[in-house]
C-alpha positions in Angstrom: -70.2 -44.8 23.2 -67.2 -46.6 24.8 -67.7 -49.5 26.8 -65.4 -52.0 28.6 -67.0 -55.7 29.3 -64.4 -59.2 30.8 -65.3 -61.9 28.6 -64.4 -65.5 27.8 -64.3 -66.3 24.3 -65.5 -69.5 23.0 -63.3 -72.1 21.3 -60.1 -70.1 23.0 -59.3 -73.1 25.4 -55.4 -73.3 26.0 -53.5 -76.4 26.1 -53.5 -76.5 29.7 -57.2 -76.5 29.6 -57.1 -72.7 30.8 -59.2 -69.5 29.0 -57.6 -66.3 29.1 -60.1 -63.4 30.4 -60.4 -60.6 28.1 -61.3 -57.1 28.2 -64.0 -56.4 25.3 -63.6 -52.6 24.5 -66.6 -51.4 22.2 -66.7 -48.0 20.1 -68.8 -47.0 17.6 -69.6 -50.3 16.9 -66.2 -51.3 16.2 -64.8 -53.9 18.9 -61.2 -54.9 20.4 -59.8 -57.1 22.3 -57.5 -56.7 25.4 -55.5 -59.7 26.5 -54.9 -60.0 30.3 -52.8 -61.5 32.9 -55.6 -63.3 34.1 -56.0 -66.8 33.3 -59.5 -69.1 34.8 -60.2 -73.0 34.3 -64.0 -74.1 33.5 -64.7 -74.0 37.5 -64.2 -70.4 37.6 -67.1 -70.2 35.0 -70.6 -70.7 34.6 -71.7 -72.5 31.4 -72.3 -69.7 29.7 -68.7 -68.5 30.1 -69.1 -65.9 33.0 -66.4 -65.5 35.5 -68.2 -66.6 38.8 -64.9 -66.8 40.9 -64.9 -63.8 43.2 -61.1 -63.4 43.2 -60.9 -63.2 39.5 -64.1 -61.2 39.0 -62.7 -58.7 41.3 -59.6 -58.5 39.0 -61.3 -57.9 35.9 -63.8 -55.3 37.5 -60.4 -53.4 38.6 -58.9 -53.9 34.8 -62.1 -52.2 33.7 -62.4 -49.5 35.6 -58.3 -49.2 35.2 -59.2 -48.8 31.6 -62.0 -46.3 32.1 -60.1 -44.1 34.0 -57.5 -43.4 31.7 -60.2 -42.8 28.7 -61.7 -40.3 31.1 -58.2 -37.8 30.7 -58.8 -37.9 26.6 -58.2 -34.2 26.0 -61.2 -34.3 23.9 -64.2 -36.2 24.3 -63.6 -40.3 23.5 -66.3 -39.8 19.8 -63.5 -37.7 18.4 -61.0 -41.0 18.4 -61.2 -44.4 16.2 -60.9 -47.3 18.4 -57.4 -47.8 17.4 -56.3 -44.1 18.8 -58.2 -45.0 22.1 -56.1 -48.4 22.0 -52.6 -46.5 21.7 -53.5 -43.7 24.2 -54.5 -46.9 26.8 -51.2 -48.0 26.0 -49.1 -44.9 26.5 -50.6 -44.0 29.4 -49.9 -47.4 30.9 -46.1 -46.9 30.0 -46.6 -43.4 31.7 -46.3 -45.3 35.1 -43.6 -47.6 34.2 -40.0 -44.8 34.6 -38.3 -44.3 31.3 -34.6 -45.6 31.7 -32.8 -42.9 29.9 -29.4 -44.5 29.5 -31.0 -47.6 28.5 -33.0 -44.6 25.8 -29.4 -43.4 24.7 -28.1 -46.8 24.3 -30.7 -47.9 21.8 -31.0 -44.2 19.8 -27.3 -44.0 19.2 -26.9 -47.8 18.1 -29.9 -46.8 15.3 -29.3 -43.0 14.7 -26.5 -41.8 12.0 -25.0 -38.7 13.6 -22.0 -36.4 13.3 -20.1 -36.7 16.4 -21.3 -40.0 17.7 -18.1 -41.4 18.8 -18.5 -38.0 21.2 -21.7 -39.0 22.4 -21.2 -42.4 23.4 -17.6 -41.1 25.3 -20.4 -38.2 26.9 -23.0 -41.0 27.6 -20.4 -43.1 30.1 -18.6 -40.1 31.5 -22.3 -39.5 32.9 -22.8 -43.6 33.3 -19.2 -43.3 35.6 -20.5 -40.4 37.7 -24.1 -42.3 38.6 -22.3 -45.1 39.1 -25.0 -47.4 37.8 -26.0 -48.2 34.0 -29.7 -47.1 34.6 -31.5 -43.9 35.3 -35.2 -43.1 35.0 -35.8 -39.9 33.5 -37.4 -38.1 36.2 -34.2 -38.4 38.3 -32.3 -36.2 35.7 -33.0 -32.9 37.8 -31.1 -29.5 37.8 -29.2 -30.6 40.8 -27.9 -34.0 39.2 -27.0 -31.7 36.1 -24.6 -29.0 38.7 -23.1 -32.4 40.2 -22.0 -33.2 36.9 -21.3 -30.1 36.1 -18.7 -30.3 39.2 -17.1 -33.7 38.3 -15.9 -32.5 35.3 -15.0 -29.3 36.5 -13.0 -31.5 39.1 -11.2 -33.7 36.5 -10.3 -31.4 34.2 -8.8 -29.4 37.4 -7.0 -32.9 38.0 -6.0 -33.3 34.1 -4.6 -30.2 34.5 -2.5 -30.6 36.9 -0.8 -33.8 35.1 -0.2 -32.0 32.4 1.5 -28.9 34.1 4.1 -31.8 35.8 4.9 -33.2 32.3 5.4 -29.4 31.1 2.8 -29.8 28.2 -0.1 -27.8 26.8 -3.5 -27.4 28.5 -6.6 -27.7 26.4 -9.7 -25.6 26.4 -12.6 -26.7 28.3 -14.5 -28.0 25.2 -15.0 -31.4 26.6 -17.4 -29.5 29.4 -19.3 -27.9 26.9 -19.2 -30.9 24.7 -20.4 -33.7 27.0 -22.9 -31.6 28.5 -24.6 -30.2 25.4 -24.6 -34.4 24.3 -26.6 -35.1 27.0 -29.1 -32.4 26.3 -29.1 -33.4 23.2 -30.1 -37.1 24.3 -32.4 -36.0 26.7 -34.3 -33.6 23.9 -34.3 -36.5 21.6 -36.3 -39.5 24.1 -38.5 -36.2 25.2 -39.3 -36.6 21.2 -39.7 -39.8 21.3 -42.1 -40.2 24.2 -44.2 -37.0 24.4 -47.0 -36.0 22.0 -47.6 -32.9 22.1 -50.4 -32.8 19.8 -52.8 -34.9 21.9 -51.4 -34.1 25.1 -50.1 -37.3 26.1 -46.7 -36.1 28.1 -44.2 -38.7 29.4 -41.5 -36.8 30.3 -42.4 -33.9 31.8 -39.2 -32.7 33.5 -37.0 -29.8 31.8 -33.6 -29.7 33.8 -32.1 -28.2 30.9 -34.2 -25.0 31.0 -32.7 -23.1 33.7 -29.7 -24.8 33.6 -26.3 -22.8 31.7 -24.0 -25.1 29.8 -20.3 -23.5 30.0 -19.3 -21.6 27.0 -16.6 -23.0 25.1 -13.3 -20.8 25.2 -12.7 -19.1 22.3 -10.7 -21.1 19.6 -6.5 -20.9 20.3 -5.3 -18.9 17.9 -3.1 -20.6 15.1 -2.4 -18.3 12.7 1.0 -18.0 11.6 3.3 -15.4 9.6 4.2 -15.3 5.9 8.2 -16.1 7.3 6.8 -19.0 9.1 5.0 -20.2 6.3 8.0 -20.1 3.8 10.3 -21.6 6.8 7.8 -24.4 6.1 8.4 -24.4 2.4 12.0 -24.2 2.7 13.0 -26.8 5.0 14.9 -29.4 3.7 13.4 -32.9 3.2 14.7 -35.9 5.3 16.9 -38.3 3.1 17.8 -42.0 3.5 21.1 -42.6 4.2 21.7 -45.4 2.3 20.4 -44.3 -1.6 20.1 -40.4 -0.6 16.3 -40.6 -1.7 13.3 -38.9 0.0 12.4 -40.5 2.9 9.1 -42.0 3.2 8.1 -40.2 6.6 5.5 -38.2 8.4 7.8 -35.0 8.5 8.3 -34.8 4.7 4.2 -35.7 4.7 3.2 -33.0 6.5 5.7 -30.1 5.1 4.1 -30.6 2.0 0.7 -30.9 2.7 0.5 -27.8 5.1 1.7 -26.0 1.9 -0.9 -28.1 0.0 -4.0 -27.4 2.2 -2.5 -23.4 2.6 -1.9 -23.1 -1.0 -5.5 -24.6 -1.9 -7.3 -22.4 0.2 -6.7 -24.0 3.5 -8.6 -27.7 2.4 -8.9 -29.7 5.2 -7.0 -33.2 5.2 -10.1 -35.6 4.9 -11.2 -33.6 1.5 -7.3 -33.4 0.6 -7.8 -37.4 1.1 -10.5 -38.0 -0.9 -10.5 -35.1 -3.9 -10.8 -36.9 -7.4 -12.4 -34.2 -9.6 -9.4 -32.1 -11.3 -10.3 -30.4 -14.7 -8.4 -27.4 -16.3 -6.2 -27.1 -13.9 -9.1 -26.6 -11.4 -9.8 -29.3 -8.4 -13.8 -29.2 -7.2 -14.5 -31.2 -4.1 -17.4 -31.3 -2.0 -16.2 -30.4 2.0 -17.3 -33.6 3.6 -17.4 -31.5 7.5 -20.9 -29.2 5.7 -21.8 -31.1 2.7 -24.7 -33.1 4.4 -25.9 -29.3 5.5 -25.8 -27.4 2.3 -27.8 -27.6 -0.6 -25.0 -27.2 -2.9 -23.3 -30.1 -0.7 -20.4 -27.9 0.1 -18.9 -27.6 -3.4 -15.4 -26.0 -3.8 -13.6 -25.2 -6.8 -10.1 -24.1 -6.5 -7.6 -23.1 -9.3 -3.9 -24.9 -9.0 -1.2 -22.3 -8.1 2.2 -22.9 -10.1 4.0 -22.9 -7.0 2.6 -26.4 -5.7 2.4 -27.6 -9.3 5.5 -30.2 -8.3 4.1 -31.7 -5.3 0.6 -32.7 -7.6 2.9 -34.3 -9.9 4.7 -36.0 -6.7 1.3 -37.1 -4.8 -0.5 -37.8 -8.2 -2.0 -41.1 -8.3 -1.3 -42.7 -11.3 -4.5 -44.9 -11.1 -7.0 -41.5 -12.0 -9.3 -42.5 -9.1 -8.0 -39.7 -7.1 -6.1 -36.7 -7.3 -3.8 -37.5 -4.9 -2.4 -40.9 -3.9 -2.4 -40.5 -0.2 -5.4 -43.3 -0.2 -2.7 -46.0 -1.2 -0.3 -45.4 1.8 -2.6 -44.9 4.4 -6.0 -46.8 5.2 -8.5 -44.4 6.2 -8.3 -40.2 6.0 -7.6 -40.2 9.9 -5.0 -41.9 10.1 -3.8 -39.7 6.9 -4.4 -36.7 9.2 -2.8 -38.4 12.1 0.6 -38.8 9.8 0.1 -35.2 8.8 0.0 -33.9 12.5 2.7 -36.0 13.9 5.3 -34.7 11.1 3.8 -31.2 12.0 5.0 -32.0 15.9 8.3 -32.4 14.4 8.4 -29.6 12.2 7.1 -27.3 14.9 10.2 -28.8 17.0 12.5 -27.4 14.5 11.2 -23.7 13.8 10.1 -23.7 17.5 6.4 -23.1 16.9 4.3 -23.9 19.9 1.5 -27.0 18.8 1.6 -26.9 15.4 -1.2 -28.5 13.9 -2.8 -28.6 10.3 -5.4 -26.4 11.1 -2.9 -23.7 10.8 -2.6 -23.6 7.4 -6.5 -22.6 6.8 -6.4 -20.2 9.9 -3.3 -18.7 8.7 -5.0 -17.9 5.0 -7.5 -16.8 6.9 -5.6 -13.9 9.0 -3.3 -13.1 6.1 -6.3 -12.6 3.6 -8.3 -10.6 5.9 -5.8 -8.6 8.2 -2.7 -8.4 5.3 -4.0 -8.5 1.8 -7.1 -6.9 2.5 -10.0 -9.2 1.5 -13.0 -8.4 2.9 -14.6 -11.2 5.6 -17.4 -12.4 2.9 -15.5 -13.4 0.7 -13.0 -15.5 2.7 -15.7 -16.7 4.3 -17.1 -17.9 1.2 -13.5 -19.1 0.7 -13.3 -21.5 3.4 -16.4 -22.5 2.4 -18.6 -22.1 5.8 -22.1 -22.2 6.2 -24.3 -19.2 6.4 -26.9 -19.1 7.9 -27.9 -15.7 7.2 -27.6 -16.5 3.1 -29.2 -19.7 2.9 -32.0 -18.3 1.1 -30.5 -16.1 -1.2 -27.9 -18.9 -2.2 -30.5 -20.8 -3.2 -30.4 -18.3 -6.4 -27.3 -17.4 -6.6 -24.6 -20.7 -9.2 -21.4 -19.5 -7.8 -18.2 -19.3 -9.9 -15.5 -19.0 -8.0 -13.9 -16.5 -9.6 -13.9 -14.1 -6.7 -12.5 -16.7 -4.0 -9.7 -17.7 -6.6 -8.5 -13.9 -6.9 -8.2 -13.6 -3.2 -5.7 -17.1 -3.3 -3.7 -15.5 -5.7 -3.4 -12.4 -3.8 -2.6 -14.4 -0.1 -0.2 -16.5 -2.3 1.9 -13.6 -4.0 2.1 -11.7 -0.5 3.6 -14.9 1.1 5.8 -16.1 -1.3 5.9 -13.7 -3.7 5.5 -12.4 -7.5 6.0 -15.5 -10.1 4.5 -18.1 -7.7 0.7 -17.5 -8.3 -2.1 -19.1 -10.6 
C-alpha cells in the first residue's frame, strides 16, 4: 500500500537550529524520503517531533495530498511500480506544470547532439528566435497559427531578397531555405517531444502536434546543371593563366578549378571534400569512402574508381609527394571547404569566359550523370550506383551482395570516350 506521512527526523538539526519537514512515502515496505520547502524550529514541534504549528501543518497536509493526487493518475494501479518508478512519475508530473521552454530545449540539444547540418539548425533556430522576438518560448505556444506566421515572414523576406537581387542583376535561389528552416524546427520540436513524453507509461508533457496538419513547402526541384560534351572540352582546353614574370603556371583559383572539374567529371563526378581527403590509390584504382552517406551505409559509402589516361597528368601534378594523400590539395588549403570555395570561385571565372550561367562544381557530377543516362545509354541503376547514392529500396539486398565495380567503371569509360573521344579512356 502507498502511504504519504510529514515527518521530522531525529538528529537532522541544521546549523541554524532549524529541521527540515519531510514527506515519508511508504511502499511495499520500502521507504523514501521527500525533501520540502518547509523549514520549522523546535517551537513548531512537540517533543516528540510533531509539527504542532497550524500554518506549517496545513502545508504539509497540502504536500501530501499534492502527492496523492498525482499517484491516483498511475495508468495502472500504484502495486505494479517499485518505489523508485512512483518517485520519478511524482517528479515528472510536477515538471508537467512547469512550461517546457523550447528554445532554451534547442539550445541545450544542439550544443550535445552531433548532427549533419547543424550549422543549418542553429541559423533555423534564431530566424525563428528573430521573428518571436524573445529568446524563450514554452512549448504549448508553438500552435499551427505561430507556424503560418512563420511561414509568412519568410515568405516575406525571401520576396524582399528577391527583390535585391533582381536590382544587382544576379541569380535568384530556390526557396530551400523555407523548406529547410521549417523542417529544422520540426525536427527540434519532434526531438524535446522525445525527450519529455513517455509513451509507454502514459506520462505526456507535450501534448501539442502543430506539425500535423501543418504543410512544409516543397523544395523546387534542383536547377539543372548539366552541361554538353563541347562545354566540357571548352573546360579542358582552356588555357592556363601564366605569371608574367617566369611564364610558369600560376598558382590561382581559375587553373584550380579547370582541373578539378575535369578531375571530379573524369572520376565519376567525386565530390570536392572526398577529392580533399582520398588517400587509398592501388593499381591504378582510387577507393574512397563518400563522406556526404558514409555514416548511412553499411558499406560506409565505398567507391572504387579506375584512373582514366586522360587525367593521368594532372595526378602527377596534384600528387603529394608525402603518400598521405592522393592529392596534395590538403597542403595549400586548411580545411576541404575552403578547398571547394577555391574550386567554385575559379569556376565563377571560367563560367565568365565560356559564358555559362552559375557554374558551379556540382556540374561536373550532374553532367556525367545526363550524358551517361540520356547520351551513352546507361541505364539509371547503374549510374545511380555510380554516384554512389543511397537506396533505400536495396538496402537489404546489398547487405549480400561485395560489389566490384566493374560495371560502374565500364559506364566511365563509355561517358569519357563520347566526350573526349577514342584514345582518352581507362
Amino acid at each position: 500500500m502507498l502511504t504519504f506521512k510529514a515527518e521530522i527526523l531525529k538528529n537532522k538539526q541544521k546549523a541554524d537550529g532549524t529541521y527540515n519537514v519531510k514527506i515519508r512515502m511508504t511502499h511495499n515496505r520500502e521507504v523514501k524520503r521527500l525533501s520540502t520547502n518547509i523549514f520549522v524550529r523546535p517551537n513548531d514541534l512537540t517533543k516528540s517531533l510533531k509539527l504542532k504549528n497550524p500554518v506549517f501543518i496545513k502545508e504539509a497536509d497540502a504536500l501530501v495530498r499534492q502527492y496523492q493526487e498525482i499517484c491516483s493518475t498511475l495508468p495502472l494501479e500504484a502495486s505494479t511500480y517499485s518505489i523508485d518508478e512512483i518517485l520519478e512519475y511524482i517528479k515528472t508530473e510536477q515538471n508537467r506544470k512547469k512550461s517546457i521552454d523550447f528554445i532554451l530545449f534547442c539550445k541545450e540539444w544542439l550544443d550535445r547532439t552531433e548532427i549533419k547540418g547543424k550549422k543549418n539548425y542553429k541559423t533555423a533556430l534564431n530566424t525563428f528566435i528573430t521573428y518571436i522576438g524573445k529568446d524563450c518560448l514554452p512549448t504549448n505556444q508553438i500552435t499551427k497559427d505561430l507556424l503560418k506566421g512563420f511561414l509568412e515572414y519568410l515568405l516575406k523576406r525571401r520576396v524582399e531578397k528577391i527583390a535585391e537581387l533582381q536590382k544587382k542583376g544576379k541569380r535568384i535561389p530556390s526557396n530551400r531555405t523555407i523548406s529547410l528552416y521549417l523542417g529544422s524546427i520540426r525536427h527540434l520540436f519532434n526531438e524535446a517531444k522525445k525527450r519529455y513524453n513517455d509513451y509507454d507509461r502514459g506520462i505526456i508533457l507535450i501534448s501539442n502536434s502543430p506539425f500535423e496538419n501543418f504543410e512544409i513547402p516543397k523544395q523546387e526541384a534542383t536547377r539543372k546543371r548539366a552541361l554538353s560534351p563541347e562545354t566540357i572540352r571548352k573546360i579542358w582546353e582552356l588555357p592556363y593563366i601564366l605569371n608574367t614574370t617566369n611564364g610558369k603556371e600560376r598558382i590561382c583559383p581559375y587553373n584550380l578549378a579547370k582541373d578539378c572539374f575535369i578531375l571530379s567529371f573524369c572520376l565519376i563526378g567525386i565530390n570536392s571534400v572526398d577529392l580533399y581527403n582520398c588517400s587509398e590509390l592501388k593499381d591504378n584504382i582510387i577507393t574512397y569512402y563518400r563522406t556526404k552517406t558514409k555514416d548511412r551505409r553499411l558499406d560506409k559509402a565505398k567507391m572504387q574508381v579506375h584512373i582514366p589516361s586522360i587525367i593521368m597528368p594532372l595526378m602527377q601534378k596534384y600528387k603529394d609527394f608525402t603518400g598521405n594523400r592522393i592529392f596534395n590539395f590538403y597542403h595549400q588549403y586548411s580545411t576541404a571547404n575552403n578547398f571547394n570555395r577555391a574550386i567554385n570561385m575559379g569556376l565563377k571565372e571560367i563560367g565568365r569566359i565560356l559564358k555559362i550561367d552559375d557554374l558551379e562544381f556540382y556540374a561536373g557530377r550532374h553532367s556525367w550523370a545526363t550524358l551517361a543516362v540520356n547520351k551513352v545509354g546507361i541505364d539509371k541503376y547503374t549510374v545511380h550506383a555510380a554516384l554512389n547514392h543511397i537506396d533505400e529500396a536495396m538496402k537489404v539486398t546489398d547487405i549480400y551482395i561485395e560489389r566490384d565495380f566493374r560495371i560502374e567503371n565500364e559506364a566511365n569509360r563509355k561517358v569519357i570516350e563520347y566526350v573526349f573521344g577514342g584514345g582518352t579512356t581507362l
